[in-house]
N, C-alpha and C positions, 0 to 999 in steps of 0.2 A: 451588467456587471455590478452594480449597485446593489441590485435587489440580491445578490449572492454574499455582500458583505455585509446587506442589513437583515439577513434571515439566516448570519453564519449560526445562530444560535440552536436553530430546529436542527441542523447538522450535526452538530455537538452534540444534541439528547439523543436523534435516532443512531449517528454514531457508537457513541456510548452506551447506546444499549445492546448495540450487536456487539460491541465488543467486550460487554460483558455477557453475553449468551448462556456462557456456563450459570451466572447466577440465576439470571430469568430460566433457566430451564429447572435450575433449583426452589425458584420459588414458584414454578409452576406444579411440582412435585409428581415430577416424572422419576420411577422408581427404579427401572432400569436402565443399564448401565446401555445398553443399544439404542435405547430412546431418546438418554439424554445427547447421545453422540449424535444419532441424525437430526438431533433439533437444531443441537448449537453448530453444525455443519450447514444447515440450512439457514440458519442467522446469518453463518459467516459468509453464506454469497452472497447473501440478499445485502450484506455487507461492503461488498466489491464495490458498487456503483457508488457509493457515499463515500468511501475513502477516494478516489476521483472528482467526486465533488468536492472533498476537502483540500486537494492540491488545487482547484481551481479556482477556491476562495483565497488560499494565500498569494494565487497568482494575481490574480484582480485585485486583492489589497496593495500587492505592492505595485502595481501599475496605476492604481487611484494615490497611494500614496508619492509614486513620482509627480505625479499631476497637478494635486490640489489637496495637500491633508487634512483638508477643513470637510471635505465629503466623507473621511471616512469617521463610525459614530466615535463617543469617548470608551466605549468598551471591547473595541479593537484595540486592545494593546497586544505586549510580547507575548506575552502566557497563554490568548489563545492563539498568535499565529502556532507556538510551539505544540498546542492541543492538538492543531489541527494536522501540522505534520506527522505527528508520533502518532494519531487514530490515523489519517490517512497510509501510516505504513504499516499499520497493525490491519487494516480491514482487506488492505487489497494482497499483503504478503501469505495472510492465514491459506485463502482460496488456491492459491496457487504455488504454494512452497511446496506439493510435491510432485510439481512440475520439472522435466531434467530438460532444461533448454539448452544445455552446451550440445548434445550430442546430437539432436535436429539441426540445431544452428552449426554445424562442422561439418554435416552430411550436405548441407544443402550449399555449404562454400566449394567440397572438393565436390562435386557435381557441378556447379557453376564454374569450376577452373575448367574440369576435363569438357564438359559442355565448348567453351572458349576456344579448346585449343581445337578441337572439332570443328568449329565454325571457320579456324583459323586456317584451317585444311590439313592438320595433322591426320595422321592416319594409322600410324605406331601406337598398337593396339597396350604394348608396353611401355610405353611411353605416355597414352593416358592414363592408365593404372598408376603409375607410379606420381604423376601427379595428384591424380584424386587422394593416394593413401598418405600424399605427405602433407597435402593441405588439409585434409582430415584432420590429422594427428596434433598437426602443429594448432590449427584452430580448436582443437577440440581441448589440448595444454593448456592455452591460454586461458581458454572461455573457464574450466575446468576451478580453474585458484576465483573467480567470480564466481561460479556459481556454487561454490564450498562456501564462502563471505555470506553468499547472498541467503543459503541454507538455514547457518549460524543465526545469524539475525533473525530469519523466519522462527527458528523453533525457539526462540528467546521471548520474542514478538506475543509469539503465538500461546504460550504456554498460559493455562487459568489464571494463574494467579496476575500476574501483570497484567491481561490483556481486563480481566474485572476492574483490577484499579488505575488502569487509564480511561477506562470506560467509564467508572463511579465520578474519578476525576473531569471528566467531557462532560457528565451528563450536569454535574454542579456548578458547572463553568457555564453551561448554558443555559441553567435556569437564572443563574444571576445574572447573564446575560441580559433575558426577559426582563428582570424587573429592574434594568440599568447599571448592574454592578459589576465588576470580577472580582477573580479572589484576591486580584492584586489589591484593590481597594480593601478587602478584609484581613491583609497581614500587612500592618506597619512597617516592618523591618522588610518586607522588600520593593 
């Protein structure tokens, strides 16, 4: 757990550089528009795993920080727990925001009611139908206004231009990491 908040810093640079992809694939000088999409597609999974690492460094920080705050270094302050969250929701939201998880997750509840009522020894063939389609519906309502939320933010998240300058952001944040500083150290006024 240590070694994940004394090396938050190489997170932050490979972080930030998948999440700025769009640029590296610009400064790669891929000319078409098909190229650039499967490259910085393929940043952005290879992306996934690092934004899970990034939640798992603020978890261990703040569990080091309950424990002992003298273990954790002086360039663990606020600004990279906040790095680490906002890349951690931009790397693992990009991958999978066009993902429709209400409508598995509401299939798989009313199957699990009418399953229930089956095992329960119903036999009213109308009477599992009618529970499958009302737990369907109603999980499917609910899940429905989340997974509208959860969308919003993805294509916010996700969009070039922000995810370059949380990424330029992470990658600056982590090299002053390396040489013992943050940017909090570099701006007085905060």
């Amino acid at each position: 757990m240590q070694l994940l908040i004394d090396l938050n810093f190489i997170i932050l640079i490979l972080g930030g550089i998948s999440a700025a992809s769009w640029l590296v694939v610009r400064f790669i000088g891929l000319a078409e528009e098909e190229e650039i999409s499967k490259v910085a597609n393929g940043l952005a999974i290879v992306g996934f795993p690092i934004g899970v690492i990034c939640f798992l460094i603020i978890g261990a920080g703040f569990y080091i920080f309950s424990t002992s705050i003298e273990m954790l270094p002086s360039t663990y302050d606020w600004f990279t727990v906040i790095c680490l969250g906002i890349l951690g929701l931009v790397l693992i939201l990009r991958p999978i925001k066009d993902f429709r998880f209400g409508a598995i997750l509401s299939l798989g509840v009313g199957l699990l009611g009418a399953a229930l009522l089956i095992y329960l020894g119903a036999e009213n063939v109308k009477m599992l139908s009618a529970v499958f389609v009302i737990l369907f519906f109603a999980i499917y309502g609910a899940i429905k206004v989340v997974e509208d939320l959860y969308l919003i933010i993805a294509e916010i998240l996700s969009s070039p231009a922000i995810s370059v300058s949380i990424g330029i952001i992470c990658i600056t944040q982590g090299i002053l990491e390396f040489v013992g500083l943050s940017i909090l150290m570099l701006i007085p006024f905060l």
